[in-house]
C-alpha positions as CSV (number, residue, x, y, z in Angstrom):
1,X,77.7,-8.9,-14.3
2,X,74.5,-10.0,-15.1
3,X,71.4,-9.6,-13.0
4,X,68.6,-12.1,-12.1
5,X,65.1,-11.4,-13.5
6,X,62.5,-12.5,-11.3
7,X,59.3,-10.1,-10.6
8,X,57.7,-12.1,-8.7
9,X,55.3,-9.9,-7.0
10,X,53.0,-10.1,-10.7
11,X,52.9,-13.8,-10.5
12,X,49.5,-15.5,-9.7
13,X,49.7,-17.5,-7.1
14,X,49.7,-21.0,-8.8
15,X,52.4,-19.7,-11.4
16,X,54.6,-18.6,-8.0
17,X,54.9,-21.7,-6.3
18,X,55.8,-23.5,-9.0
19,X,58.1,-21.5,-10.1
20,X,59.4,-21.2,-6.8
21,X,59.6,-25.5,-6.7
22,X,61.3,-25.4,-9.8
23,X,63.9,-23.4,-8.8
24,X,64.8,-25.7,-5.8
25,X,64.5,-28.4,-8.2
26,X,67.2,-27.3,-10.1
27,X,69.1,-26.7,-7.3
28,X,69.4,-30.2,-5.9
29,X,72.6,-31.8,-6.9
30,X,73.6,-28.4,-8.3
31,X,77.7,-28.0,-7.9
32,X,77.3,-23.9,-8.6
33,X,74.8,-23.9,-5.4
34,X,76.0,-26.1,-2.7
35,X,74.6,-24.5,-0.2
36,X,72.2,-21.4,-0.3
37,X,70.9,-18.5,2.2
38,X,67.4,-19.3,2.3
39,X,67.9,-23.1,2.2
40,X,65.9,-24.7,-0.5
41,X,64.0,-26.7,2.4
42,X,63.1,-22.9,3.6
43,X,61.8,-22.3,0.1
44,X,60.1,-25.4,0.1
45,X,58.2,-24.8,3.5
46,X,57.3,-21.3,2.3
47,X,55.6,-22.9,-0.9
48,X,54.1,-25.8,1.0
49,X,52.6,-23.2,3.6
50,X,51.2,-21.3,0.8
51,X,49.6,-23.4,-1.0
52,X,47.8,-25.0,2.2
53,X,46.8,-21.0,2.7
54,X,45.6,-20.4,-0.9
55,X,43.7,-24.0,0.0
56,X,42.5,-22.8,3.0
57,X,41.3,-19.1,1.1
58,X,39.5,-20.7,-1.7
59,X,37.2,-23.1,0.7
60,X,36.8,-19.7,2.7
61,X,35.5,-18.2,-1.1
62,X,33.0,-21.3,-1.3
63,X,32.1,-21.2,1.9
64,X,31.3,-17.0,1.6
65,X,29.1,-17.3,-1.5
66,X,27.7,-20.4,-0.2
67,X,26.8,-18.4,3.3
68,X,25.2,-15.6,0.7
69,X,23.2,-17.4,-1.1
70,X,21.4,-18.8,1.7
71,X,21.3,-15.4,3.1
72,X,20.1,-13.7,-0.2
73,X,17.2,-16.7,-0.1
74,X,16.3,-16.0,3.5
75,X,15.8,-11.8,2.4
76,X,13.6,-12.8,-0.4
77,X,11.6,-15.3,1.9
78,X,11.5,-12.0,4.6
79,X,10.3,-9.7,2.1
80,X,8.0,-11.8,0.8
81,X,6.0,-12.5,4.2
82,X,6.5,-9.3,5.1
83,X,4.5,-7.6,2.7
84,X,2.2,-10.2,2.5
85,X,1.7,-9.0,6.4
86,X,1.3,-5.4,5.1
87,X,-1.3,-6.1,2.2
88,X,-3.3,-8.1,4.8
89,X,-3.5,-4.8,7.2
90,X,-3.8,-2.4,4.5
91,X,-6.9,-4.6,3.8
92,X,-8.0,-4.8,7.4
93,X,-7.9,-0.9,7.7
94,X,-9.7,-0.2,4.5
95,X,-7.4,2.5,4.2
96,X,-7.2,3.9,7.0
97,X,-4.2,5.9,7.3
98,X,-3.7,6.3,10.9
99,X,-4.4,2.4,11.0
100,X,-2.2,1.8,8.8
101,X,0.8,4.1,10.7
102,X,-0.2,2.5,14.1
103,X,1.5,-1.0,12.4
104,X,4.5,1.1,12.0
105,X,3.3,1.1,7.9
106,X,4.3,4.4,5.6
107,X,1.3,5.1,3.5
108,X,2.3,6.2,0.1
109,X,2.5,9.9,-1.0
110,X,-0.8,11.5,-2.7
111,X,0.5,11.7,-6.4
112,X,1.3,15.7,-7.8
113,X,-1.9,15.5,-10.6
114,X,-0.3,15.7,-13.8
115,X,-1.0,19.2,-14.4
116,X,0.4,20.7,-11.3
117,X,3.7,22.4,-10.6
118,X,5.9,20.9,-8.1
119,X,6.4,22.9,-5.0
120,X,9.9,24.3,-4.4
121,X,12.9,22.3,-2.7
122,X,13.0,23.1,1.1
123,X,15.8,22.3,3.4
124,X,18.8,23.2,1.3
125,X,22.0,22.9,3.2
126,X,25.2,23.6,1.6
127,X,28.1,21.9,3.7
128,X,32.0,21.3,3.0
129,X,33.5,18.7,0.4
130,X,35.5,16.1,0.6
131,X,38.1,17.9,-1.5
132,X,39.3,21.3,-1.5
133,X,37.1,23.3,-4.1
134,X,34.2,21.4,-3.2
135,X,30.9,22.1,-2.0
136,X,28.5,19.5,-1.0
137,X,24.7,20.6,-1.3
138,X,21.7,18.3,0.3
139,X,17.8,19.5,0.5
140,X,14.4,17.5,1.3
141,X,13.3,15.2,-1.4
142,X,10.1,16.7,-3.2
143,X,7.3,14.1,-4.5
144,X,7.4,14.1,-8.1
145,X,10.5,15.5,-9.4
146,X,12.2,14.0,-11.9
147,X,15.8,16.3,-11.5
148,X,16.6,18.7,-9.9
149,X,18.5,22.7,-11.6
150,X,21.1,23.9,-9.4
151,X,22.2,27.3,-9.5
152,X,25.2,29.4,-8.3
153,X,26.0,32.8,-8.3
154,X,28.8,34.7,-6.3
155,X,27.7,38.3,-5.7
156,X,24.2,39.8,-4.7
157,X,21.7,36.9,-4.5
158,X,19.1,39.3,-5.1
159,X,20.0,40.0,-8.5
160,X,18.6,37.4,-10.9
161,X,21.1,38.1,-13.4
162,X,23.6,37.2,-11.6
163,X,22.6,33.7,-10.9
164,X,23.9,30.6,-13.2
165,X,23.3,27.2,-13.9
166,X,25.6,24.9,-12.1
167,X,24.7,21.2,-12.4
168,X,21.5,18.8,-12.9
169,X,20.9,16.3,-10.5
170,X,18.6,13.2,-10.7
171,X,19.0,12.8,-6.3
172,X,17.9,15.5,-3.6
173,X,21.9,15.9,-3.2
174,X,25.2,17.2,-5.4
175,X,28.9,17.5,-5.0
176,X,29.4,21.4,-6.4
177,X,33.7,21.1,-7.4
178,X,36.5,23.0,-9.2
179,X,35.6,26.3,-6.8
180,X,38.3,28.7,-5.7
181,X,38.7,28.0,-2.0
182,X,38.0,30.6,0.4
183,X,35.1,32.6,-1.8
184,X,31.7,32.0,-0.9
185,X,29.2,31.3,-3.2
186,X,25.0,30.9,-2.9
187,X,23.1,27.8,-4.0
188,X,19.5,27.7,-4.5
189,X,17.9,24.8,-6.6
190,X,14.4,23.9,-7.9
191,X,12.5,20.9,-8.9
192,X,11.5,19.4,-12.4
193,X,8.9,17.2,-14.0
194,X,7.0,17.1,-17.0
195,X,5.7,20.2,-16.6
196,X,8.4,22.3,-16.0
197,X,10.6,24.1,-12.9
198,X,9.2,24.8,-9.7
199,X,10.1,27.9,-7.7
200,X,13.8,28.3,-6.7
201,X,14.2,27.5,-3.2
202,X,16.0,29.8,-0.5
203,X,19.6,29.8,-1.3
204,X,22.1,28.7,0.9
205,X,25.6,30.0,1.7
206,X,28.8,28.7,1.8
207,X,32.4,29.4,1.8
208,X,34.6,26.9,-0.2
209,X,37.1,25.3,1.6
């Protein structure tokens, strides 16, 4: 006995109701089908209801990106005035720092000179992954750095041999994975620019989960 053939669930919509039409066309007038269970009118209400909702979905679509457009023009119009506002009280100040804060205004960072080392990563906080196996490090952004060296090491921490490279990251953050859960391990990290690694921060301990 042969089986129908339909997979309908891969159609696109358009290509579904009219399939779907066609077959109740065909079954009008057709002596092998006098009467089905759906009705074609069932069918036929189910396309009609469809395609009103796939009508109904793609105004929504015009309506969305019209909506962010607008709001994407409205941002660039904010930014704009707003640091327009800032470069007139920057010039007000004359550079005043605590001016400048008492507007609610960051001032930017004093830049690391070109020939000095970068100072080593503080904060470092080792916490658990998302995953088993995994370790998820985070530590305080240092001006200047360029990447960061993280290292690993699973037995005395005060034995520099025993300490090796784990990852690179470009962010003050890292996801550490493929550990053996329920062995600890220490992290420590240090910064890099142009002219070379910092010291290695205080390490941080962790157990993988």
């Amino acid at each position: 006995m042969s089986k129908i053939n339909l997979n309908l669930r891969n159609y696109p919509g358009e290509k579904l109701i009219t399939y779907a039409r066609q077959i109740v066309q065909n079954l009008d007038g057709n002596g092998n089908f006098p009467t089905t269970d759906p009705s074609a009118g069932k069918v036929t209400e189910a396309a009609d209801k469809y395609e009103g909702a796939m009508t109904d979905e793609a105004a929504a679509k015009k309506n969305w990106m019209e909506k962010t457009e607008i709001a994407h023009q409205k941002r660039g119009n904010l930014v704009l005035v707003t640091t327009q506002l800032g470069g007139n009280i920057e010039n007000q100040s004359g550079g005043d720092p605590a001016k400048i804060k008492s507007a609610g205004i960051d001032v930017k960072a004093k830049p690391v000179r070109s020939d000095q080392k970068l100072p080593k990563p503080a904060g470092l906080a080792a916490t658990t992954g998302d995953s088993d196996g995994e370790i998820d490090l985070h530590w305080d952004c240092v001006e200047g750095a360029k990447s960061y060296r993280i290292e690993i090491c699973t037995e005395n921490p005060l034995d520099k041999t025993k300490w090796q490279n784990a990852k690179t990251a470009t962010k003050s953050k890292a996801a550490i994975t493929g550990l053996t859960s329920g062995e600890g391990y220490w992290f420590r990290v240090c910064a890099i620019n142009t002219n070379g690694e910092s010291a290695m921060s205080d390490p941080a301990f962790k157990v993988a989960p």
